[in-house]
KOLLUMMAR-140792 format. One record per residue (C-alpha): y, x, z. Coordinates in steps of 0.05 Angstrom, whole numbers, padded with zeros to 5 digits, always signed. Last residue first. Example, Ala and Ser with C-alpha at 12.3 -4.5 7.8 and 13.67 -1.06 7.14 Angstrom:
! residues 2
-00021+00273+00143/-00090+00246+00156/
! end
This chain:
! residues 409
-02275+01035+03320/-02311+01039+03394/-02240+01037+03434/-02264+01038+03502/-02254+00970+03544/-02172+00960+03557/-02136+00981+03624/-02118+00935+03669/-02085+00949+03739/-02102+00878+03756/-02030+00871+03798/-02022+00792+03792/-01962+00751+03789/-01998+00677+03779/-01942+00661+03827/-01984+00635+03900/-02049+00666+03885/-02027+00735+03847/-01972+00745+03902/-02022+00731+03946/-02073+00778+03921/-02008+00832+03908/-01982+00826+03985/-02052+00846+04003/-02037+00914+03964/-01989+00933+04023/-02062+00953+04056/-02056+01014+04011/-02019+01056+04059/-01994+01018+04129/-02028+01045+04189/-02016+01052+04261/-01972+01101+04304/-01977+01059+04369/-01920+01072+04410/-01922+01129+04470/-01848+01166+04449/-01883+01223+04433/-01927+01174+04384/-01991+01142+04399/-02068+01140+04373/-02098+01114+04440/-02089+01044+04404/-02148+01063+04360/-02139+01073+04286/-02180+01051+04264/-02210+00973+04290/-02168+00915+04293/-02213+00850+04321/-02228+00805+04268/-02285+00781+04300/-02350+00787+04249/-02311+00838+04197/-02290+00881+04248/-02222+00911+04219/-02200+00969+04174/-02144+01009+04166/-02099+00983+04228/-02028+00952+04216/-01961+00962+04248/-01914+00924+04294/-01974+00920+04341/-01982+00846+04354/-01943+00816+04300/-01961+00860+04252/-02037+00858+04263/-02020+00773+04260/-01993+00778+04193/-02056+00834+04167/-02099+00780+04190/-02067+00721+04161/-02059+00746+04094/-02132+00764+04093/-02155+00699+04107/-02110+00658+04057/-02111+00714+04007/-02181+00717+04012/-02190+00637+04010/-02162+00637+03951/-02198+00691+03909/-02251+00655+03935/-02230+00590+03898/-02204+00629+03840/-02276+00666+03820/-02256+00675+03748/-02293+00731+03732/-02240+00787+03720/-02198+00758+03773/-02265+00758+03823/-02264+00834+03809/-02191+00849+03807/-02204+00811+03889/-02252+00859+03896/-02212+00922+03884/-02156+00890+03932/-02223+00876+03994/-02232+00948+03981/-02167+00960+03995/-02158+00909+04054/-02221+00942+04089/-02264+00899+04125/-02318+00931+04167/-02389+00933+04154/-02404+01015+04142/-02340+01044+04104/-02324+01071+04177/-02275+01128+04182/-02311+01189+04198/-02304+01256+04238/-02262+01220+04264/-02243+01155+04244/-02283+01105+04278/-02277+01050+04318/-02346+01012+04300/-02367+00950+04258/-02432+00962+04237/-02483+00952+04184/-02539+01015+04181/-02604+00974+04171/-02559+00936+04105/-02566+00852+04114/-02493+00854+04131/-02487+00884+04069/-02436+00940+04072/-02352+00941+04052/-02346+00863+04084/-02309+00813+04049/-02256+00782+04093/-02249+00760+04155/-02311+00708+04176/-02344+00760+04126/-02373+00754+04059/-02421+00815+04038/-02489+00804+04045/-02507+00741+04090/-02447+00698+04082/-02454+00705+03999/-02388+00711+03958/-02398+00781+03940/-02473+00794+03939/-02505+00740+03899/-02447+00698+03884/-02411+00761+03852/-02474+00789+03822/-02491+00730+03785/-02414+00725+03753/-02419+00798+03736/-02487+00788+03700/-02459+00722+03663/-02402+00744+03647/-02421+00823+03619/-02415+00868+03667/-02368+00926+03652/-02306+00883+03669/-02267+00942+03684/-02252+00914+03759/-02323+00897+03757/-02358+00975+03752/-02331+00983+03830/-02374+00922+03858/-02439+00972+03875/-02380+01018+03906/-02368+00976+03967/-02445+00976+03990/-02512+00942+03966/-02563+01001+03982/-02620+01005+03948/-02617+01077+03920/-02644+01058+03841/-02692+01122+03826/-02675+01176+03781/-02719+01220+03824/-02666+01277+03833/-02605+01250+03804/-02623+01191+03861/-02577+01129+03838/-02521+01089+03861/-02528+01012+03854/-02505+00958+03805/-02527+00895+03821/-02573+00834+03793/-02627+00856+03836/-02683+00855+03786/-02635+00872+03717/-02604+00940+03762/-02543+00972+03733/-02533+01040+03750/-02577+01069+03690/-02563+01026+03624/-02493+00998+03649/-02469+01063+03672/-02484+01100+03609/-02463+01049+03561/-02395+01046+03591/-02396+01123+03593/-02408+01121+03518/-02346+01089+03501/-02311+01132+03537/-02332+01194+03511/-02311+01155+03439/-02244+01126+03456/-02232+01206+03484/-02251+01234+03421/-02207+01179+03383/-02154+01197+03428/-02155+01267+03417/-02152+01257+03353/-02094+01219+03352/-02043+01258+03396/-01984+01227+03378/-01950+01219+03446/-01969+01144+03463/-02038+01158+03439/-02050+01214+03480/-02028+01166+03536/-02083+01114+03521/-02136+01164+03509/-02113+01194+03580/-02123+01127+03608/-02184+01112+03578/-02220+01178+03606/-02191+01169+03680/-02217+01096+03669/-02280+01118+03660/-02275+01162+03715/-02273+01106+03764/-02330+01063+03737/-02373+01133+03747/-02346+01158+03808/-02351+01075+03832/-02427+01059+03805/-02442+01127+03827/-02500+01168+03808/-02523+01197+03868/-02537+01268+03905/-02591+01290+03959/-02575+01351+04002/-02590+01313+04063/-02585+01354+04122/-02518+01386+04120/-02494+01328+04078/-02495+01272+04133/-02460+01224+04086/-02511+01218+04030/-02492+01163+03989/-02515+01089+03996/-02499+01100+04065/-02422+01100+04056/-02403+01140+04116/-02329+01170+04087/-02311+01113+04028/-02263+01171+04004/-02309+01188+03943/-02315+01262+03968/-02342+01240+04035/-02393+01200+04004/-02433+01272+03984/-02439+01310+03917/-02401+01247+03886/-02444+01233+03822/-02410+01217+03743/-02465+01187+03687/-02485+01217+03623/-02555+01206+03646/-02580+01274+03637/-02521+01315+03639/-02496+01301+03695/-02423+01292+03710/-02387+01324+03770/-02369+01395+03764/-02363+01410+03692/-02349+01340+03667/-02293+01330+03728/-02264+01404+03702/-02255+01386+03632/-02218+01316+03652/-02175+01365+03704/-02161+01408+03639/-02132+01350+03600/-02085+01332+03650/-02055+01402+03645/-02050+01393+03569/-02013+01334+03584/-01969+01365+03629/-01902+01389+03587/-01920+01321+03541/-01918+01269+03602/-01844+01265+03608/-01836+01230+03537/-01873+01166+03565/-01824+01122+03593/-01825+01046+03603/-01821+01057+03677/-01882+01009+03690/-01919+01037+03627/-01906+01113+03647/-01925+01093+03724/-01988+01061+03695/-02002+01126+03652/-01993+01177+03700/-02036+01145+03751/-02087+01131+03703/-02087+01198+03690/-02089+01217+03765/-02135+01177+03789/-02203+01207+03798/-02219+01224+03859/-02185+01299+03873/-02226+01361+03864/-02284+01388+03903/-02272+01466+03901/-02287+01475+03970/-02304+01407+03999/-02229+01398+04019/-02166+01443+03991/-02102+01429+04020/-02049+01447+03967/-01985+01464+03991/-01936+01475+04057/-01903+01403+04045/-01973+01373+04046/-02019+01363+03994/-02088+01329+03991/-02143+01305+03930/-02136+01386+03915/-02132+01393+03831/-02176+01431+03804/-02163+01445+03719/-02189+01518+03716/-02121+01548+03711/-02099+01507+03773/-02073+01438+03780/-02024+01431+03844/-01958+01419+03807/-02004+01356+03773/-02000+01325+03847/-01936+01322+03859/-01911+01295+03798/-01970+01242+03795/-01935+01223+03868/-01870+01226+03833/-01890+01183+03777/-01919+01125+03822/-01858+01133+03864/-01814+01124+03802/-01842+01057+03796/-01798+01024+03845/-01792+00951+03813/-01837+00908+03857/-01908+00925+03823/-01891+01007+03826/-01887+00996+03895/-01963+00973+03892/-01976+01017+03837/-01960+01068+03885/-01986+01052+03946/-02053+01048+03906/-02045+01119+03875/-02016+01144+03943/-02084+01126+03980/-02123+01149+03918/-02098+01218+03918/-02072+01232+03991/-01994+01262+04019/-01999+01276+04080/-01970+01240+04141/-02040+01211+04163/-02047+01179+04240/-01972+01131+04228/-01962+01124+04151/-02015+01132+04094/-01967+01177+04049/-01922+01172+03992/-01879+01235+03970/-01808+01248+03946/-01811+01303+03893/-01809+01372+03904/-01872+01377+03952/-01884+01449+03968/-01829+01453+04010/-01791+01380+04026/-01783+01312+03972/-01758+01253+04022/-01821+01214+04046/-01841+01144+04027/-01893+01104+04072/-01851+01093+04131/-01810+01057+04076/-01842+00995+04067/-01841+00975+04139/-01797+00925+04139/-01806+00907+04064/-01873+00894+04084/-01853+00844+04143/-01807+00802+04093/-01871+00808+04042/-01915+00778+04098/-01874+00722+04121/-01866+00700+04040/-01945+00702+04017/-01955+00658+04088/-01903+00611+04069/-01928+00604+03994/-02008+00605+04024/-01972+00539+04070/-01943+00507+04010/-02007+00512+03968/-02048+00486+04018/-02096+00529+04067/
! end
């Protein structure tokens, strides 16, 4: 695609977004005392990592309060011990996986809205609160052997059916070391450092520099694999690499924890290759060369993390070919994944979560999924984050959410 027609496509698509920008923003009502950002169409709740994306993306063309209100939100639900429910709707807190707490974005939540806005004297009544959900990740999710962060099951890292995790739980009681819990928490850990640094809390960011420091050393010694040249999730019971090359083994890039030439190898091993990850329509979120790769309709009980192309996973790569100066493919992902969201508009007036990576064809949610007045309901959420890749094509204007490698002074 030339540089005029990626300019025309970039333009269409952010005239269509700003159409249908605002079925994603709720007026503040019950529980929820600040104006809340959900999915759109089949989800009107308010999510953790969902409304972190939609967020920054909103936060990206000058509305950065949302970012804050959906931290807002969410840090009125943190309890004594420091849980925090990944889900709230106007009537409260909705608890999933017991006492499994949100994914981790809410620091970095707080401190990218703070940085957008400019503004970060409202964090000081909640910082102590933020604190306390770091403390409750460590007691609940880190082990202690390999200083490393684990999802008890792939539901509770939001990619539902990823099989590099153990998605039928009742019968597999297996857990793994997560190249995405891990990466992810990391950046929970710098972002609070960051923000206790903003409001004068110095040793608490040198202790945080330092945890995080260590983390990076963690996931690159165990989750990293030299042989494969990829980072893969991990047994906690035989320490064993889980071969599985999935979304989260490309997690640890948008922090640029390979080194160049390791991330670079990876990326034309797995990302960029027609036979693992790279899609007629974008990069798949499973090998294609994985026993379990599919492209089904699902969302209930599961939505499918297991071939299809998701546009936010297809975002977190695209930070990842930044980092490593893939530009050709990060061109051709703007061009192709542009043009598919464009043409889901067109035809449905709406989007669709994730689509067959082979075909294109618009997968979750079905088109039984209908209003009361019979229209499609359809999907918006984080796939307004394509409008960032072409944005970052076309005008160098990228959304990297960048945070810096630990402190180790």
């Amino acid at each position: 695609m030339s540089d005029n027609d990626l300019l025309n496509l970039k333009t269409e698509l952010v005239a269509e977004f700003d159409r249908l920008e605002h079925k994603v923003i709720q007026p503040a009502e019950g529980y929820l005392k600040y104006p809340y950002l959900i999915p759109a169409g089949f989800y009107k709740q308010m999510w953790d990592w969902d409304g972190f994306f939609i967020g920054n993306h909103l936060a990206s063309v000058g509305k950065a309060e949302y970012l804050k209100y959906w931290a807002l939100n969410l840090i009125a639900g943190i309890d004594s011990n420091g849980y925090v429910a990944g889900c709230a709707t106007i009537i409260g807190p909705r608890p999933i996986f017991g006492k499994f707490a949100m994914k981790p974005f809410l620091s970095q939540g707080v401190y990218f809205a703070s940085e957008k806005l400019g503004d970060f004297s409202w964090i000081e009544p909640h910082y102590d609160a933020l604190m306390k959900v770091l403390e409750y990740r460590d007691k609940t999710q880190l082990d202690s052997t390999y200083n490393c962060y684990f999802w008890d099951n792939a539901m509770q890292s939001g990619a539902d059916n990823n099989p590099a995790m153990n998605y039928f739980w009742e019968e597999d009681h297996r857990s793994f070391l997560a190249p995405d819990a891990s990466t992810f928490q990391l950046r929970e850990i710098i972002a609070q450092a960051l923000i206790a640094k903003q409001i004068g809390r110095t040793d608490d960011y040198r202790m945080l520099m330092a945890k995080a420091a260590t983390l990076e050393d963690s996931i690159n010694k165990y989750l990293w694999c030299d042989e494969d040249e990829v980072y893969y999730t991990v047994d906690r019971e035989t320490g064993k690499f889980y071969r599985r090359v999935s979304y989260s083994s490309f997690i640890p890039l948008i922090q640029n924890l390979a080194p160049d030439e390791k991330g670079k190898a990876m990326l034309n091993r797995y990302l960029t290759d027609t036979t693992e990850m790279k899609a007629k329509y974008g990069y798949r979120s499973l090998s294609k060369k994985d026993p379990d790769y599919n492209n089904k309709n699902v969302i209930v009980p599961f939505s499918n993390w297991q071939g299809p192309v998701w546009p936010v996973a297809n975002y977190l790569y695209s930070i990842g070919l930044k980092n490593y100066e893939f530009d050709s493919e990060l061109r051709w992902l703007a061009s192709t994944l542009g043009t598919l969201v464009l043409n889901d508009i067109k035809e449905w007036d709406s989007m669709h979560e994730n689509y067959h990576a082979d075909t294109g064809e618009p997968l979750a949610p079905a088109a039984t999924y209908v209003d009361a007045d019979g229209k499609f309901v359809g999907f918006i959420g984080w796939n307004l984050c394509v409008q960032n890749i072409l944005e970052g094509v076309t005008e160098d204007k990228w959304m990297l959410l960048e945070l810096p490698p630990a402190d180790r002074k």
